[in-house]
SEFI-255380 format. One line per field, with one value per residue (C-alpha): residue number from 1; residue in three letters; x, y, z. Coordinates in steps of 0.2 Angstrom, whole numbers, plus 5000, padded with zeros to 4 digits. Layout:
% SEFI-255380
vexse	[NUM,...]
zaro	[ALA,...]
x	[X,...]
y	[Y,...]
z	[Z,...]
//
This chain:
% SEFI-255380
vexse	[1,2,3,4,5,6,7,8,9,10,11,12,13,14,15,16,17,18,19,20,21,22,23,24,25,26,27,28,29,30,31,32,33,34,35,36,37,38,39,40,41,42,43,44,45,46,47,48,49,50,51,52,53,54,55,56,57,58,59,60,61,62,63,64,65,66,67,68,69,70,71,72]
zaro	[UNK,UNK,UNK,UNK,UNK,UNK,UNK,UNK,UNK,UNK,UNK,UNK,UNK,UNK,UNK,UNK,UNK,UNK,UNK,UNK,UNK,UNK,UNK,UNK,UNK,UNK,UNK,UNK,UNK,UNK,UNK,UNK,UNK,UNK,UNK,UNK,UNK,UNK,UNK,UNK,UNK,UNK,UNK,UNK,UNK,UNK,UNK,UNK,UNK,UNK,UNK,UNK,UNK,UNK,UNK,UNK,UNK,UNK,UNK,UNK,UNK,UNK,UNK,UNK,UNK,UNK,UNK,UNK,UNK,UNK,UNK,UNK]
x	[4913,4907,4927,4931,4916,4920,4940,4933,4922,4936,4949,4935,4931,4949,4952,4939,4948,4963,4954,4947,4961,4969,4954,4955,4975,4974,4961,4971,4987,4977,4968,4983,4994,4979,4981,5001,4995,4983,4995,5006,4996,4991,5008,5014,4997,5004,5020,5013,5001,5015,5020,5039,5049,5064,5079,5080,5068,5074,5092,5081,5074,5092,5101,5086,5094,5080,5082,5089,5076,5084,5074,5080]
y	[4852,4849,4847,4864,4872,4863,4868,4885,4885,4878,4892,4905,4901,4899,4917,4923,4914,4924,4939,4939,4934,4950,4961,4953,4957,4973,4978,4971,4979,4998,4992,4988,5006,5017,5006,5011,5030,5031,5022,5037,5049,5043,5042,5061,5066,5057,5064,5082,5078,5073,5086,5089,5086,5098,5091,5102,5094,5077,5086,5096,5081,5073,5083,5086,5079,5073,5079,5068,5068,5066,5056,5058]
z	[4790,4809,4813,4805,4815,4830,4830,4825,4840,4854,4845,4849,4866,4869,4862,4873,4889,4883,4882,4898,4907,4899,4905,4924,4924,4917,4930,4946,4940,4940,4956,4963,4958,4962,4978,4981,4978,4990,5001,4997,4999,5016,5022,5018,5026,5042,5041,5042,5057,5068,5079,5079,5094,5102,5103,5118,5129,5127,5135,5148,5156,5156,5167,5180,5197,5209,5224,5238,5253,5270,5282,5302]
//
């Protein structure tokens, strides 16, 4: 009788190991995707904050010639 209770016992603190373990990995996994969306979300909030540059003035600033000072 005290065997049967005592492999009841370890089989019950064994499932609740288990269940636990469950609990903590299941909690990580939504921690870790509500994580990647705010990531996300971040990211496209960047993207429209950055001003957009002219191609243009990137030319522009090309083909300026300095001027040649000549000293006598």
């Amino acid at each position: 009788m005290r065997k049967q209770e005592e492999q009841r016992r370890l089989q019950e603190e064994e499932m609740k190991k288990v269940m636990e373990k469950k609990k903590k990995d299941e909690m990580e996994m939504k921690e870790a995707e509500e994580r990647k969306q705010k990531e996300k979300i971040l990211e496209e909030k960047k993207a429209e904050m950055k001003p957009t540059v002219t191609k243009n003035k990137n030319k522009d600033k090309k083909k300026k010639k300095k001027k040649k000072c000549i000293v006598m």
